[in-house]
C-alpha positions in Angstrom: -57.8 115.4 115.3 -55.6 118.7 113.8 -52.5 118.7 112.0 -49.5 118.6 114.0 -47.8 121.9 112.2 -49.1 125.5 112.6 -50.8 125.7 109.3 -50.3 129.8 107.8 -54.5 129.9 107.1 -56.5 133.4 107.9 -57.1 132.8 111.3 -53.4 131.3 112.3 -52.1 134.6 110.1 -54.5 137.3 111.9 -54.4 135.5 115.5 -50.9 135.1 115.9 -50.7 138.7 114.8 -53.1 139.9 117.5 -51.9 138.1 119.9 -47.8 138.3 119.5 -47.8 134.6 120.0 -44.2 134.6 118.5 -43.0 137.3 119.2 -42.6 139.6 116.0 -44.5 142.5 115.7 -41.8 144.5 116.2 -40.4 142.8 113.6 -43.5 143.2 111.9 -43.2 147.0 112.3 -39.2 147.6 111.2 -40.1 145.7 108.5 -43.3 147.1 107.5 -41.1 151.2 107.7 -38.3 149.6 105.5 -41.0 148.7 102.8 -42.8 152.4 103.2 -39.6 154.5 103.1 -39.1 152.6 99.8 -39.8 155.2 96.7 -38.1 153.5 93.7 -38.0 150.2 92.2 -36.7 147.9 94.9 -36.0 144.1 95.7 -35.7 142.8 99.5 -35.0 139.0 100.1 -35.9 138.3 103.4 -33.5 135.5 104.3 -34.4 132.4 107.1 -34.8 129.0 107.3 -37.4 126.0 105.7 -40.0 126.1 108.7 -39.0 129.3 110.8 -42.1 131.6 110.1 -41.3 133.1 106.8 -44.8 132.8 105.1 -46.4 133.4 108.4 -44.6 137.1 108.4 -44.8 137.8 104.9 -49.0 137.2 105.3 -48.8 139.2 108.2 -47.3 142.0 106.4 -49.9 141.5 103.2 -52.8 141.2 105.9 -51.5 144.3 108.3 -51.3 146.5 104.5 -54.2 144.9 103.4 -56.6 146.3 106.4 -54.8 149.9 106.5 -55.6 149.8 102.5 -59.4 148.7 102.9 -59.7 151.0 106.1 -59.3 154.0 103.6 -62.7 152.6 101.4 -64.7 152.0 104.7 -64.7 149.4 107.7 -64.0 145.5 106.4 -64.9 143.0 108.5 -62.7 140.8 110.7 -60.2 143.3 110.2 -60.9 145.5 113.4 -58.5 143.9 115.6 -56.1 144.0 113.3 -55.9 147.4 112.8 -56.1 148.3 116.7 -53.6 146.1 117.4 -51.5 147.9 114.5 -52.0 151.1 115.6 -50.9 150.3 119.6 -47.4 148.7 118.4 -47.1 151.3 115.4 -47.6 154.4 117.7 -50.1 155.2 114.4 -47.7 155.1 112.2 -48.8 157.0 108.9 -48.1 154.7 106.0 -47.9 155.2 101.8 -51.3 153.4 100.7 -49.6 149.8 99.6 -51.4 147.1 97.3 -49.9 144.0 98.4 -49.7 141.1 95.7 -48.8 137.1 97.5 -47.3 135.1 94.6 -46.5 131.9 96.2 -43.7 130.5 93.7 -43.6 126.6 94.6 -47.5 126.3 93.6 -47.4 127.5 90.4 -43.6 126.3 89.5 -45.1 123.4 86.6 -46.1 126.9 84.4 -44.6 126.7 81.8 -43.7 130.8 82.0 -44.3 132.4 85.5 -45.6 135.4 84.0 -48.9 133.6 83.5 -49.6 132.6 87.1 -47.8 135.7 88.3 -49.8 138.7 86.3 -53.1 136.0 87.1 -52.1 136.5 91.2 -51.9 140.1 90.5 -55.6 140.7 88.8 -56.6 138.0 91.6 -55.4 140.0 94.3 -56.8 143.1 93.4 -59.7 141.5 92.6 -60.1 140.7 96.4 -59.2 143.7 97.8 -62.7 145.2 98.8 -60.5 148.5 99.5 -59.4 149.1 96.0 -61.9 146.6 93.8 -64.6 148.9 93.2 -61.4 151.7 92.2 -60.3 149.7 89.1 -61.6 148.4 85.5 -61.0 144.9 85.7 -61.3 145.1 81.9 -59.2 146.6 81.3 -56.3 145.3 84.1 -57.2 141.9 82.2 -56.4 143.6 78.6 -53.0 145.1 79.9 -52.3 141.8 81.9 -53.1 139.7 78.6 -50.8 142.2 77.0 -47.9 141.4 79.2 -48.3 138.0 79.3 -48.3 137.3 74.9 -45.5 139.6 75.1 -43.2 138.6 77.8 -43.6 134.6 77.4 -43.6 134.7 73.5 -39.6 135.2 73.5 -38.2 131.9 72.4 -34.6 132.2 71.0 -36.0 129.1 69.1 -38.3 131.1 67.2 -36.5 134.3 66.4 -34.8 132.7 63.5 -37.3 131.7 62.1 -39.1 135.3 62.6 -36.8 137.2 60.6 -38.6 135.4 57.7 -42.0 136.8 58.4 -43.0 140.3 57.3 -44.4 140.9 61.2 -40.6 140.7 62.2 -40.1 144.2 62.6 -43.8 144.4 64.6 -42.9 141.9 67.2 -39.9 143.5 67.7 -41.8 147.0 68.1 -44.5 145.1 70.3 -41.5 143.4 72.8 -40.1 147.1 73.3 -43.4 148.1 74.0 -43.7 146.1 76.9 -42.0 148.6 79.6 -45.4 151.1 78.4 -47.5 148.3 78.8 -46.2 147.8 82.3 -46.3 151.0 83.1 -50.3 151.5 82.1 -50.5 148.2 84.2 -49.5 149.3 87.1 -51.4 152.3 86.7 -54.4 149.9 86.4 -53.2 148.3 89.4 -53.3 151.3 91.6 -56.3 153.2 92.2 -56.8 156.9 92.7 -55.1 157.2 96.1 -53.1 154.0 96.3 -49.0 155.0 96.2 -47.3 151.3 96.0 -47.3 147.9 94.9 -46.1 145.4 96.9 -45.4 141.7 95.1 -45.0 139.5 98.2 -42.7 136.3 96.1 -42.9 133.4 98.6 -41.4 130.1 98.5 -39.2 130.3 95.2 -36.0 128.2 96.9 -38.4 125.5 96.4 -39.2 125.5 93.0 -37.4 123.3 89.8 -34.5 125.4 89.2 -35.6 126.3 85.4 -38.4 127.7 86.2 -36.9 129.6 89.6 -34.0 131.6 87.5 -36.8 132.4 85.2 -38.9 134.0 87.4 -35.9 135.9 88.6 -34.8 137.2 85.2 -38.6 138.1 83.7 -38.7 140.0 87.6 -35.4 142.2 86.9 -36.3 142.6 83.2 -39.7 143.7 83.3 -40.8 144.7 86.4 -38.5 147.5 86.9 -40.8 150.0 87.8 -40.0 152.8 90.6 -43.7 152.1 91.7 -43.1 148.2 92.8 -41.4 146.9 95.8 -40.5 143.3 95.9 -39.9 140.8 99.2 -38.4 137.7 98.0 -39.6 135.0 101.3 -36.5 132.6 101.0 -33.5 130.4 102.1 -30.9 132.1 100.7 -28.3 129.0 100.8 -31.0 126.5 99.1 -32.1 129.1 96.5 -28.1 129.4 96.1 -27.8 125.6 95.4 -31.4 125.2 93.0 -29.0 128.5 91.1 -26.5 126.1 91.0 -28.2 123.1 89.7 -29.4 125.0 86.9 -26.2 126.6 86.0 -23.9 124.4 87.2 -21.5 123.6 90.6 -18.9 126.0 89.5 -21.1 128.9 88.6 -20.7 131.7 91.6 -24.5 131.5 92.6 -24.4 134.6 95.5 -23.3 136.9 92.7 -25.4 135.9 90.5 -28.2 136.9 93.4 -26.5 140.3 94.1 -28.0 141.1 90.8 -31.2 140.7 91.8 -31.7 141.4 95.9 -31.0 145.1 96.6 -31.2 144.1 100.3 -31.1 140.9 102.5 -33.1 140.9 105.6 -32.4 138.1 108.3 -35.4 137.4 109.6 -34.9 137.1 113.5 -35.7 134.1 115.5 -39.4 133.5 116.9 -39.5 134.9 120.4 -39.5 131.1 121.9 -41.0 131.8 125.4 -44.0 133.7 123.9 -44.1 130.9 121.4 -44.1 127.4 124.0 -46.8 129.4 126.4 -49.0 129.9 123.1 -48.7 126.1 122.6 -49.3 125.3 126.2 -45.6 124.6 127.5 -45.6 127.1 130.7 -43.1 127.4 133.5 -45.5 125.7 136.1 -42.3 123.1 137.5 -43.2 120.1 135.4 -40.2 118.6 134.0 -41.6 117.0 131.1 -42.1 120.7 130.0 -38.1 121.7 130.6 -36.7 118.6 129.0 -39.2 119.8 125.8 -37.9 123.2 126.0 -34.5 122.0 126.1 -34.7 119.3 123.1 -36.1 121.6 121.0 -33.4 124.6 121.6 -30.4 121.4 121.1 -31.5 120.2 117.4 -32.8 123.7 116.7 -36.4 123.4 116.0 -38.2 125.8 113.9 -41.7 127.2 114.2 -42.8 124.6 111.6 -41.7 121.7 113.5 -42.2 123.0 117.5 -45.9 122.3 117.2 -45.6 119.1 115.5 -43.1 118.0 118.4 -45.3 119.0 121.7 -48.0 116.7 119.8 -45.9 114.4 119.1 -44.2 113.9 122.1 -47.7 114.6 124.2 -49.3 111.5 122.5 -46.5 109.3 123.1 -47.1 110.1 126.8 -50.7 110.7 127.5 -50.8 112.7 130.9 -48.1 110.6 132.6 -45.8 113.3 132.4 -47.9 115.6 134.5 -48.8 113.0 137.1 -47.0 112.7 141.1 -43.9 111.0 139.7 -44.0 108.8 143.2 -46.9 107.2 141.5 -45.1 105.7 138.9 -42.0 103.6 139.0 -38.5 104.9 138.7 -37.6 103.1 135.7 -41.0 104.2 134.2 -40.0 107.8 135.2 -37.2 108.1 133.3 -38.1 106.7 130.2 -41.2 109.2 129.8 -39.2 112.7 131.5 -35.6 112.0 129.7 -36.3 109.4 126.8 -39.6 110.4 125.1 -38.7 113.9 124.1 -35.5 112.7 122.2 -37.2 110.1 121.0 -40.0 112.5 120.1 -37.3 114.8 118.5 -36.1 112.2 116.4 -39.1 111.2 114.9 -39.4 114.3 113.0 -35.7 115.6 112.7 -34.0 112.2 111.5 -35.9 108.9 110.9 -32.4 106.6 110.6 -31.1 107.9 114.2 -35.2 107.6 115.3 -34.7 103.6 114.1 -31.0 103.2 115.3 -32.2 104.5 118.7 -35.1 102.9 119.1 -33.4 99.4 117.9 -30.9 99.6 120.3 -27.7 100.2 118.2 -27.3 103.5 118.7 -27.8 105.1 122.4 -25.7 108.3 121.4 -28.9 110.8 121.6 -29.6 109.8 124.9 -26.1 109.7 126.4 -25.0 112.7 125.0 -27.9 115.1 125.5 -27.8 115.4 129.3 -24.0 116.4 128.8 -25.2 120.0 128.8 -25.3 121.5 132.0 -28.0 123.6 131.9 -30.5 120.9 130.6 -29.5 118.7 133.8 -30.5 120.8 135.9 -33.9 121.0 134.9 -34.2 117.2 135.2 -31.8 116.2 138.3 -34.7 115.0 140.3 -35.1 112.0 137.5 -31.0 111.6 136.9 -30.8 110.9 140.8 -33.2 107.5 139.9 -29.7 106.2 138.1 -27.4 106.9 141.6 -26.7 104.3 144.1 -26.3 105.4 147.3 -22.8 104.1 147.0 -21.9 106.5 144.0 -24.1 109.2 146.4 -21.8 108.8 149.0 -19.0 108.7 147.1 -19.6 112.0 145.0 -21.1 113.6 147.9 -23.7 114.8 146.0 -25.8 113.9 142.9 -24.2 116.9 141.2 -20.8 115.8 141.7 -22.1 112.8 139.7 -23.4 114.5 136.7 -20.8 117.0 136.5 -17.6 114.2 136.6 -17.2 113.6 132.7 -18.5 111.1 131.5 -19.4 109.5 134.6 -23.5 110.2 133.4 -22.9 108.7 130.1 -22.0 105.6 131.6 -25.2 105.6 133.9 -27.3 106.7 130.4 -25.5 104.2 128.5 -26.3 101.2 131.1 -29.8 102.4 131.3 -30.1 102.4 127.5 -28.6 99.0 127.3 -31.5 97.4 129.6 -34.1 98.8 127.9 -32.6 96.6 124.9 -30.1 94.4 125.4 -31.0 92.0 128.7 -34.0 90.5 129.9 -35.3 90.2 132.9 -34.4 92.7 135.7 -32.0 94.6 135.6 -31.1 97.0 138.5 -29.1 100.4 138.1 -29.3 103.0 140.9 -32.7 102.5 142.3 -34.3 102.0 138.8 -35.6 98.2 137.9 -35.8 97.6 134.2 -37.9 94.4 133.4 -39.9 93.1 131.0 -42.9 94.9 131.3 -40.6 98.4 130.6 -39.6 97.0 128.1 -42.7 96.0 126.2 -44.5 99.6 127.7 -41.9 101.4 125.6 -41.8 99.7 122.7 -45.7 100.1 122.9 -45.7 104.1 123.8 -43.2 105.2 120.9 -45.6 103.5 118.3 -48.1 105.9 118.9 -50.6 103.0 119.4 -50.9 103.0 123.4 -53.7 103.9 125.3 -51.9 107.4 126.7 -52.4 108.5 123.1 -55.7 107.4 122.2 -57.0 109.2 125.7 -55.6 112.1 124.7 -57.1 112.6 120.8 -60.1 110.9 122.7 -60.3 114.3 125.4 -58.7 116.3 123.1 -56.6 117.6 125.6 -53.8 118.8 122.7 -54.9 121.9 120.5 -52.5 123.0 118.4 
């Protein structure tokens, strides 16, 4: 059994690539010019939301720089297809010679000083780079980077008083304005005989305790700015705005304080969500399970993060009753699995209190009001009709007419939701019956218990 989420390893990183599964290599490729027709010190914040592909791109990026880096110091392996595929959506594209750092922020945010873990990612990095490894003395990178380091995290206002006591005052003073030199030798460490650029790839720094956040920012703009270095800050703009704010306080103008830092925001565009659903097996082949899916997840906005999850989600609930001849299955049974499971499925992982206010029966609101969209009832009229006497038929004219008439589908929803928790017995509504034993099968399916999901871990019909 696999996680539910697409997880950003090697393979996920490289195979998405290779494959465009979402949809963004041309993304990949306007982003990838911006960075090379960079010649001076420089700071990109590429802006998105929690769970939309961020780290997935930025790895992309690292991985696609990476392989043109090591291509220069002979063939690496596993990295073939990368650079084919490349090369076709590039046009061959001639490119500076990049070192790309990844720094993810949110792991190392209990340092006590980020330069520690940072300048340790850097060495690291290099250090893996077959390309350039073998082009640099990791002596004395690890000198320089020691350097930096005493340097750098041995400011403490706390301390200076105390300083102008000692004799070696006037040295650590010398030694702190020093430090821009003992970048500069860095970063020549850094970058080999034939390498142009260093890319530092930050990555999830809206998540991290706000202290240590706006220090990372402030030892970046202080030290690091060197016309050789590009950085890409991966973020939510809005939450790194409000962890600024916590740490300064509500009042303190947090997107100006940013300004200082970000010489351009990028937007990162949406996942192309067609490409996307096929890769994760939701085709247009006509099954309505499939368009309701499509449907919930473009309604409460689901992000790459959280698509997978819910097609696994929503998958096990129903085993392979979705995909069945719906005539073999009862109406009532019909509409619970092709118009109730995937909101139910949504709001497992979007909101846990509606998820228990739904499934409790005190709040039928997700149900009634999600099939007020036009567009998603067409894709599932053929299971609405179930609700429609043939005395509301008649007198609409049409099952259209019915869901069109405001509020007129609510009603039906809002019956059908109220027999699935509020009576017992049967209870007829169009040519549904809702007894008992649709009850309990519900209740059963939504606790991810039933037998339609321990078939489907048991065939492993769900890869993710």
């Amino acid at each position: 059994m696999k996680k539910l989420d697409l997880q950003p390893t090697d393979n996920n990183i490289r195979n998405t690539f290779i494959r465009d599964s979402i949809g963004r290599n041309i993304d990949l490729v306007n982003f990838i010019k911006i960075i090379d027709s960079i010649d001076e010190s420089y700071s990109i914040a590429l802006d998105s939301y929690w769970g939309s592909g961020k780290t997935f791109f930025v790895k992309q990026v690292k991985m696609i720089l990476d392989a043109k880096t090591e291509k220069s110091y002979g063939a690496v392996e596993g990295k073939e297809q990368v650079l084919d595929t490349w090369e076709k959506i590039s046009k061959n594209m001639q490119l500076k010679k990049h070192v790309p750092i990844y720094y993810d922020a949110w792991q190392n945010d209990c340092d006590d000083d980020p330069i520690y873990s940072l300048v340790y990612q850097m060495i690291l990095d290099t250090e893996n780079n077959k390309g350039i490894k073998d082009k640099i003395n990791k002596e004395d990178i690890i000198a320089f980077a020691g350097k930096i380091a005493g340097v750098i995290s041995g400011i403490d206002p706390n301390e200076i008083a105390a300083s102008l006591k000692k004799d070696d005052f006037l040295k650590t003073l010398r030694e702190r304005k020093d430090i821009y030199l003992h970048i500069e030798e860095y970063i020549d460490k850094l970058l080999p005989s034939g390498c142009d650029r260093l890319l530092i790839i930050i990555d999830e720094l809206d998540r991290c305790n706000p202290e240590f956040a706006v220090k990372l920012l402030e030892r970046i703009k202080h030290y690091f700015n060197n016309d050789r270095i590009t950085f890409v800050f991966s973020v939510n703009l809005a939450e790194l705005q409000h962890t600024i704010k916590h740490h300064y306080g509500a009042d303190f103008n947090a997107s100006r304080y940013l300004d200082r830092f970000f010489d351009l925001p990028i937007k990162l565009s949406p996942i192309n969500m067609d490409k996307y659903l096929e890769s994760q097996g939701i085709y247009d082949r006509n099954y309505v399970f499939d368009d309701t899916m499509k449907a919930v997840i473009k309604k409460y906005n689901l992000q790459i993060r959280e698509i997978s999850r819910y097609i696994v989600i929503a998958k096990y609930i129903v085993g392979n009753q979705a995909y069945i001849d719906s005539y073999k299955i009862n109406n009532s049974r019909n509409v619970i699995i092709h118009l109730v499971i995937p909101i139910v499925a949504a709001l497992i992982i979007t909101d846990n209190k509606k998820f228990n206010d739904f499934i409790n029966g005190r709040d039928s609101s997700p149900l009634t009001e999600f099939y007020d969209e036009e567009k998603t009832i067409e894709n599932v009229m053929h299971y609405l009709s179930f609700l429609f006497s043939e005395s509301e038929r008649d007198a609409f004219n049409s099952a259209k007419a019915i869901v069109q008439t405001p509020n007129y589908l609510q009603g039906l929803l809002g019956r059908f939701y109220n027999a699935l928790f509020y009576r017992t017995g049967e209870v007829k509504i169009g040519i549904c019956s809702i007894g008992n034993e649709d009850r309990n099968y519900f209740k059963k399916i939504i606790s991810l218990l039933s037998d339609n999901t321990i078939k489907m871990i048991d065939t492993n019909e769900i890869s993710t």
